[in-house]
N, C-alpha and C positions, 0 to 999 in steps of 0.2 A: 302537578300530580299529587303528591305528599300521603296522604292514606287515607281508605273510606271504611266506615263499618259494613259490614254485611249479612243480615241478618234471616235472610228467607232462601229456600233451594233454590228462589224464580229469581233473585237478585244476581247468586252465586253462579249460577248461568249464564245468566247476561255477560259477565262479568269475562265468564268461559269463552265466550263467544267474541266481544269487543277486545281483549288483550290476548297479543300472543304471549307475553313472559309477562309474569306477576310474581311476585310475592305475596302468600297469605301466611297468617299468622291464629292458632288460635290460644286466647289468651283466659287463664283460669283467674277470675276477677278475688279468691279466696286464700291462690295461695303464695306463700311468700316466693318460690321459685320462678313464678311465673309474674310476678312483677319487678324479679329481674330480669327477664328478656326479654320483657314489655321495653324495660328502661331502653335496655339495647338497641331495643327494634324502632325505637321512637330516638335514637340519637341516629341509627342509620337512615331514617327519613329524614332526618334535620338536612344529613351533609348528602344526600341522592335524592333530590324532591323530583328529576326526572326517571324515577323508578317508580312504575305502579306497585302500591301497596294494597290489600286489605286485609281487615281482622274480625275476627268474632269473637263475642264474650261466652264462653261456654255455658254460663248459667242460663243465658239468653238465648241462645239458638241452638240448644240439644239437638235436634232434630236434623238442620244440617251439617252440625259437626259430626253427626250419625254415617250423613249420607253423605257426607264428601270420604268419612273412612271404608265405607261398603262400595262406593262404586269408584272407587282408586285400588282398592285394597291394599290400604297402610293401614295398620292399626291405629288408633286412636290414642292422642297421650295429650297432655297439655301442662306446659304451654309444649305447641309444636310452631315448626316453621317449616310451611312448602313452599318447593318454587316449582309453581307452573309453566308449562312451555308447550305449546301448539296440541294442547288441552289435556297434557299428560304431567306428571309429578316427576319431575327431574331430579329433584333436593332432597331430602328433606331432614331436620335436625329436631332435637327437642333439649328439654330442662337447659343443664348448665352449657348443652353446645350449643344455643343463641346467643350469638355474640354480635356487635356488630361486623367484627373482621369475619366473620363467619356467612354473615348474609352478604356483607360487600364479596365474597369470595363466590359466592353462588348465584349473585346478580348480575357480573362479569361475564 
């Protein structure tokens, strides 16, 4: 499993469709907050490589970091962290609450 980018509405679908529980991630490639819960989130793939991951770079996919917040209706923040489950937003954390004990608690 380990993690895949995801970068288009039609990908982020799929993705809806093929897993029931996921973890998405979206990560701001500019700011320092957000590459630490990058780090986080890339040590908790290390030790759970059987947990579906994916992320989007904000600078890169505006568009559906847009639309994953409009048609969930969570606000938008970055870095954020959802967890998906039987196509609805179960989780969700941002800034300093991504942690790994935080995502291993929500992937449980």
């Amino acid at each position: 499993m380990g993690k895949a980018k995801v970068e288009t509405i039609e990908e982020f679908n799929q993705v809806l469709t093929n897993e029931n529980k996921f973890i998405f991630i979206k990560h701001s490639l500019t700011c320092p907050i957000s590459k630490a819960a990058f780090d986080e989130y890339e040590q908790f793939v290390e030790e759970h490589k059987d947990v579906p991951t994916y992320f989007l770079y904000v600078q890169e996919a505006k568009q559906l970091s847009n639309y994953i917040a409009e048609t969930f209706g969570i606000k938008h923040e970055s870095p954020q962290a959802l967890l998906f489950e039987d196509g609805k937003i179960k989780w969700n954390a941002s800034h300093r609450s991504i942690t790994k004990e935080s995502l291993v608690a929500a992937g449980e």
